[in-house]
C-alpha positions as CSV (number, residue, x, y, z in Angstrom):
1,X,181.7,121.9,6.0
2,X,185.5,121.7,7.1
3,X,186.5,118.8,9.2
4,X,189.0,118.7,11.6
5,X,190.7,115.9,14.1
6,X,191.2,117.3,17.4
7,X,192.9,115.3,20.4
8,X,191.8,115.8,24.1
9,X,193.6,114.3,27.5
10,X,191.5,112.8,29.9
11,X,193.5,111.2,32.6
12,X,196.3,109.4,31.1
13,X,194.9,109.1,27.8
14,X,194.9,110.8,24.6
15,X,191.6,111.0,22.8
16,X,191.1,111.7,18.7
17,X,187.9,112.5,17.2
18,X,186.4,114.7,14.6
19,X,185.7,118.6,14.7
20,X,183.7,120.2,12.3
21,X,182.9,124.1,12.3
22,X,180.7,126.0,9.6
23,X,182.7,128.8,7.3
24,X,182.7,132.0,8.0
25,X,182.7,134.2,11.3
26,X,182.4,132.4,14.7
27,X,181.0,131.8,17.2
28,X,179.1,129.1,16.5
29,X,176.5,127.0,18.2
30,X,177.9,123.3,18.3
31,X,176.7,120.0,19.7
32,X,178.8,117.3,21.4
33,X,177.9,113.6,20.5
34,X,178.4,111.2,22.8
35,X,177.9,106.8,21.4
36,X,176.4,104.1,23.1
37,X,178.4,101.5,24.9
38,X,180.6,99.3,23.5
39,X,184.0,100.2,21.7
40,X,182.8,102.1,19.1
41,X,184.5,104.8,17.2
42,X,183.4,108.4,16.4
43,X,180.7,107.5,14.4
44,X,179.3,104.8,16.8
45,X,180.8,102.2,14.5
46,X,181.9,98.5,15.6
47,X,183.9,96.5,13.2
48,X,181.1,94.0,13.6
49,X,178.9,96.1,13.6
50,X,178.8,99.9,11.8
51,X,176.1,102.0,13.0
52,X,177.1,105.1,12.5
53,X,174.8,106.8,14.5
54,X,176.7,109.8,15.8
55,X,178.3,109.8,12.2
56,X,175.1,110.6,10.6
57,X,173.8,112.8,13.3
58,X,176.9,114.9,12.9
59,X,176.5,115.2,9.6
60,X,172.7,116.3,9.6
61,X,173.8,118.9,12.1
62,X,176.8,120.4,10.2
63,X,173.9,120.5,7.4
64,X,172.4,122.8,9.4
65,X,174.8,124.8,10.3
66,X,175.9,123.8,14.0
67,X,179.4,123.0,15.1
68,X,179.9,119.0,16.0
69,X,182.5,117.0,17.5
70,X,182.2,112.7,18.2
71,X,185.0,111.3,19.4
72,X,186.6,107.4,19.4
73,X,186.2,106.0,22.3
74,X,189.4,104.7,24.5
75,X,191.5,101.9,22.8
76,X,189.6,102.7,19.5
77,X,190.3,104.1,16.7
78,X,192.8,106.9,17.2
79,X,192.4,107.1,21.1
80,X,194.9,105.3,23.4
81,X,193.9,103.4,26.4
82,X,192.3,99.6,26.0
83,X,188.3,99.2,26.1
84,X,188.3,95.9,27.9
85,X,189.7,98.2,31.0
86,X,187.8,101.4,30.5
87,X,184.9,101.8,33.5
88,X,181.6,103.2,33.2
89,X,182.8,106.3,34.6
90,X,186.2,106.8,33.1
91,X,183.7,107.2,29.8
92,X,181.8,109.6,31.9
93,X,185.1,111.6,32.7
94,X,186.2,111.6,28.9
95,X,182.2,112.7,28.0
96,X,183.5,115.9,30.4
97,X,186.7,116.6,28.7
98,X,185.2,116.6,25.7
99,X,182.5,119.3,26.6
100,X,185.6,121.3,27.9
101,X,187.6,120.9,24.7
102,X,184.9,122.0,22.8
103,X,183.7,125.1,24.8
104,X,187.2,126.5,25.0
105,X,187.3,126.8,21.3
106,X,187.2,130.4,19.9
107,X,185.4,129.2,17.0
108,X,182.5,127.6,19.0
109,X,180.0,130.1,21.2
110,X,180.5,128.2,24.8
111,X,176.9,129.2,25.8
112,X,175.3,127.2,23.0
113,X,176.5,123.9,23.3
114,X,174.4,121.1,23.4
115,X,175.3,117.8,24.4
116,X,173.5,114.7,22.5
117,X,173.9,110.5,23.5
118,X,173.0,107.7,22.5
119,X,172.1,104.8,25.0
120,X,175.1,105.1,27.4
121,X,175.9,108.4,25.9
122,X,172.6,110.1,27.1
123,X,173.6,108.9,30.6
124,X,176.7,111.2,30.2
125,X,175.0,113.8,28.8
126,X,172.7,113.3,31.9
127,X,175.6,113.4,34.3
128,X,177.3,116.4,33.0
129,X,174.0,118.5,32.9
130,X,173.3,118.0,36.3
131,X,176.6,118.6,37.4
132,X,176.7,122.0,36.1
133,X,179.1,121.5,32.7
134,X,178.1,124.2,30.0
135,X,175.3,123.2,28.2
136,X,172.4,124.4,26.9
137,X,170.4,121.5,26.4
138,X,170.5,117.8,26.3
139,X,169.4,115.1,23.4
140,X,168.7,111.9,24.7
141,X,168.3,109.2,22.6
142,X,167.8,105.3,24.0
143,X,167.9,107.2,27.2
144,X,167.5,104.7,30.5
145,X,165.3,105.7,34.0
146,X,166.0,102.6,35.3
147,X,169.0,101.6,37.7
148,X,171.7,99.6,35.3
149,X,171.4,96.0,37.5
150,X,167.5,96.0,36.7
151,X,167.9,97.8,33.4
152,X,169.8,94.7,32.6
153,X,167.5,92.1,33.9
154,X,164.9,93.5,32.1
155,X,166.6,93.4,28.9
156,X,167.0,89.4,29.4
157,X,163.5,89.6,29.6
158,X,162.6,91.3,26.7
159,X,165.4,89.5,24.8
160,X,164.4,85.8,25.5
161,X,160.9,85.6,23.5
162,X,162.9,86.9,20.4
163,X,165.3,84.2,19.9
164,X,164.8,82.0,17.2
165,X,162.6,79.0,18.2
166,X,165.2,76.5,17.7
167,X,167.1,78.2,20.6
168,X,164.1,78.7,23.0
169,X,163.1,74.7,22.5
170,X,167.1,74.1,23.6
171,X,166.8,76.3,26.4
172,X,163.7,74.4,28.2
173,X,165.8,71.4,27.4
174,X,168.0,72.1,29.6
175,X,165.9,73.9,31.8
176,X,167.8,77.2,31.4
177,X,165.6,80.6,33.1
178,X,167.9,83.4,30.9
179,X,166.2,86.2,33.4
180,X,168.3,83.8,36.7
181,X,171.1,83.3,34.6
182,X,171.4,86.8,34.7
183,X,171.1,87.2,37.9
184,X,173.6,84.6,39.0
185,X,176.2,86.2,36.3
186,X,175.6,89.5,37.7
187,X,176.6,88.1,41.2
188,X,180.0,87.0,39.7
189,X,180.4,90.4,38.3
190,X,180.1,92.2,41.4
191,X,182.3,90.0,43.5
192,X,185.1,90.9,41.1
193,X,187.7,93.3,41.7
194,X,189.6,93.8,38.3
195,X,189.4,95.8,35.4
196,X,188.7,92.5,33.2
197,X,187.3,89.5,34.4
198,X,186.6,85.9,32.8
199,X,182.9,85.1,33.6
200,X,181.5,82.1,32.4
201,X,184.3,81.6,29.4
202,X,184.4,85.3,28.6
203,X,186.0,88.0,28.8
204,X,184.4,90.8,30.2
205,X,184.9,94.7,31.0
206,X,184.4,93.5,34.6
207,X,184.6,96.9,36.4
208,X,182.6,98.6,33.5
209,X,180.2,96.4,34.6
210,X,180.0,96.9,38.1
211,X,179.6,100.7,38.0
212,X,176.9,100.2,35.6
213,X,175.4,97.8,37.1
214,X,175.8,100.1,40.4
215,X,174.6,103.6,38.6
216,X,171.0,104.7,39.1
217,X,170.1,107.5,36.6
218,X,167.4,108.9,38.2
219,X,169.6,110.8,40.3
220,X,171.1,112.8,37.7
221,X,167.7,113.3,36.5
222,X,166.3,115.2,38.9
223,X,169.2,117.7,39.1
224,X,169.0,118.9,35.1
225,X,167.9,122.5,34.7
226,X,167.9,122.6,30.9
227,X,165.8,121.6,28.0
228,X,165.5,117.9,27.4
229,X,164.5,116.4,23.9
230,X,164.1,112.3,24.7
231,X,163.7,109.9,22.2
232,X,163.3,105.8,22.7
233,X,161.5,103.5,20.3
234,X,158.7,101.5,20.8
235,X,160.7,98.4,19.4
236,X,163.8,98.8,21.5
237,X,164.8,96.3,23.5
238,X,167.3,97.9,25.6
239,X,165.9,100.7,27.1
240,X,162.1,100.5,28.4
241,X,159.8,103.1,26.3
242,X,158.6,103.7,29.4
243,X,161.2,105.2,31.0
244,X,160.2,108.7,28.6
245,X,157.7,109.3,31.7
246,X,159.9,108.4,34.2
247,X,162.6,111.1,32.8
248,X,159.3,114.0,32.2
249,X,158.3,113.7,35.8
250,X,162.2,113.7,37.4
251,X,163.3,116.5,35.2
252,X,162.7,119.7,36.9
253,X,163.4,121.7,33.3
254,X,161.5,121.9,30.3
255,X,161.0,118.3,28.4
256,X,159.8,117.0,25.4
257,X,159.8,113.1,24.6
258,X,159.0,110.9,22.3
259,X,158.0,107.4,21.7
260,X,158.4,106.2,18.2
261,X,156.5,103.2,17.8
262,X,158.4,100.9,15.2
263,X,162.1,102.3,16.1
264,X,164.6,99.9,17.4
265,X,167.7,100.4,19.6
266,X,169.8,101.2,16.9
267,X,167.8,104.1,15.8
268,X,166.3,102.7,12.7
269,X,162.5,101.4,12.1
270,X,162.0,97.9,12.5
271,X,158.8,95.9,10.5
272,X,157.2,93.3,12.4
273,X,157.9,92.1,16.2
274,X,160.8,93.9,18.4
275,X,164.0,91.1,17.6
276,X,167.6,91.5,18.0
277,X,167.8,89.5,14.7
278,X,166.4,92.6,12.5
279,X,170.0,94.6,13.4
280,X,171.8,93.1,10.8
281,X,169.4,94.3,7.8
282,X,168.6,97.7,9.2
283,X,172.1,98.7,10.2
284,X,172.7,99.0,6.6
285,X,169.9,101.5,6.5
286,X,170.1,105.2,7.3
287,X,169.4,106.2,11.3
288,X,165.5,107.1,10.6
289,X,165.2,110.2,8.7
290,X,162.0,111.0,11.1
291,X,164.2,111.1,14.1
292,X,167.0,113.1,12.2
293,X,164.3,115.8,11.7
294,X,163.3,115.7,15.0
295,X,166.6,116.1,16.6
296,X,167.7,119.0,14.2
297,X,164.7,120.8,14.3
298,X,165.3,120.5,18.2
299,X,168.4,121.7,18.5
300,X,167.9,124.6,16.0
301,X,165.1,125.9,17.7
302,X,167.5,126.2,21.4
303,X,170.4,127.5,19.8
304,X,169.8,128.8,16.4
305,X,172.7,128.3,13.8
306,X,175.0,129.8,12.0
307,X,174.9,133.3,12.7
């Protein structure tokens, strides 16, 4: 399928992702993909850490014969701006002009657009659903229900029994609670006032932070009248599995979730007991081929493809 980069403006910035369309005569049903957090490129890719999510996706969808575009996110890859100074909702506001570049193609039918995230992503795509933006349908994958100040704390939860025993024994050592420390570095976060911040050593996407920290999702929830297909893996532990219910009961449109019992975070299956440690191996794996099905089958059956 023919690719093509395509720019957008959202506020000052210039953003640069990729386009692709199927041959023949338009319009065509497309999907917008939106990454996770972090500053990742159009294919969800880190240079630490190349996950390609939205890549791949794209790619299964262009299979089958839907119009994509995934864009880099600001100060990466082709798009201007600096990350480190990017807020929660500045990625919200580029999520939007994305979804209005793509509908005003000629090539791409503006009534059959769904928009699919990832993690942070799906909280766009949740946001611009329930603020009336033209889609047809949302894909939420790694999707949080739960406010981002207590989604966090409950990640330091899940986190801590995982390390590596060597680092748990230091940590009673010293008598270190990582679910306090959170709490304590969250309190430095929200008494900033910058863009970027130095907390604890590090530098930080301080104002990121604090809208995230600040943003409660079930809000936006409860205001989306379209079909919902949400994904999270048993083994993830960044967003709570739980939260699938949480989204089915606050939706007031048609949803369909699923919890896949041995995928991680990163979209991939993961042997043995939930642990950040298993990313390294399995993001050199395909994003499971079970999910891919899912998704496509999903989005085929609200849209159809090419026509």
């Amino acid at each position: 399928m023919p690719e093509h980069t395509a720019t957008f403006r959202s506020g000052e910035q210039t953003l640069a992702g990729t386009l692709t369309v199927p041959e023949g005569a338009g319009p065509f049903p497309a999907v917008l993909l939106l990454p996770g957090s972090g500053p990742l490129d159009r294919n969800s890719d880190h240079k630490r850490m190349p996950l390609g999510i939205t890549g791949q996706l794209a790619a299964a969808l262009d299979t089958a014969g839907l119009a994509t575009f995934r864009y880099d996110k600001r100060g990466v890859g082709e798009s201007t701006g600096r990350w480190h100074t990017a807020g929660f909702y500045d990625n919200r506001d580029d999520a939007r002009a994305a979804l209005e570049l793509l509908a005003a193609r000629p090539d791409v039918d503006p009534a059959r657009i769904v928009v699919l995230g990832h993690s942070e992503g799906a909280l766009h795509a949740a946001d611009l659903a329930a603020n009336g933006a033209p889609t047809v349908g949302l894909v939420l994958l790694s999707c949080p229900a739960t406010p981002g100040e207590a989604l966090l704390r409950w990640q330091s939860a899940q986190i801590a029994p995982t390390l590596p025993r060597a680092i748990r024994a230091l940590l009673r050592l010293m008598r270190t609670d990582l679910e306090a420390r959170t709490a304590k570095t969250h309190t430095k976060i929200r008494a900033t006032t910058t863009d970027e911040a130095r907390i604890e050593g590090a530098k930080i996407n301080a104002r990121w932070h604090r809208e995230f920290m600040a943003h409660d999702p079930r809000t936006d929830l409860a205001l989306i009248h379209v079909p919902v297909l949400a994904v999270t893996g048993g083994k993830d532990l960044q967003v709570p599995a739980s939260d699938l219910a949480t989204i089915g009961e606050l939706v007031p449109a048609p949803v369909e979730t699923h919890e896949m019992p041995d995928l991680s975070h990163i979209l991939r299956a993961q042997p043995g007991p939930a642990s950040l440690s298993g990313y390294k191996r399995e993001m050199r794996l395909p994003v499971d081929a079970e999910l891919v099905r899912l998704v496509v089958a999903w989005v085929r059956a609200h849209v159809g493809g090419n026509r």
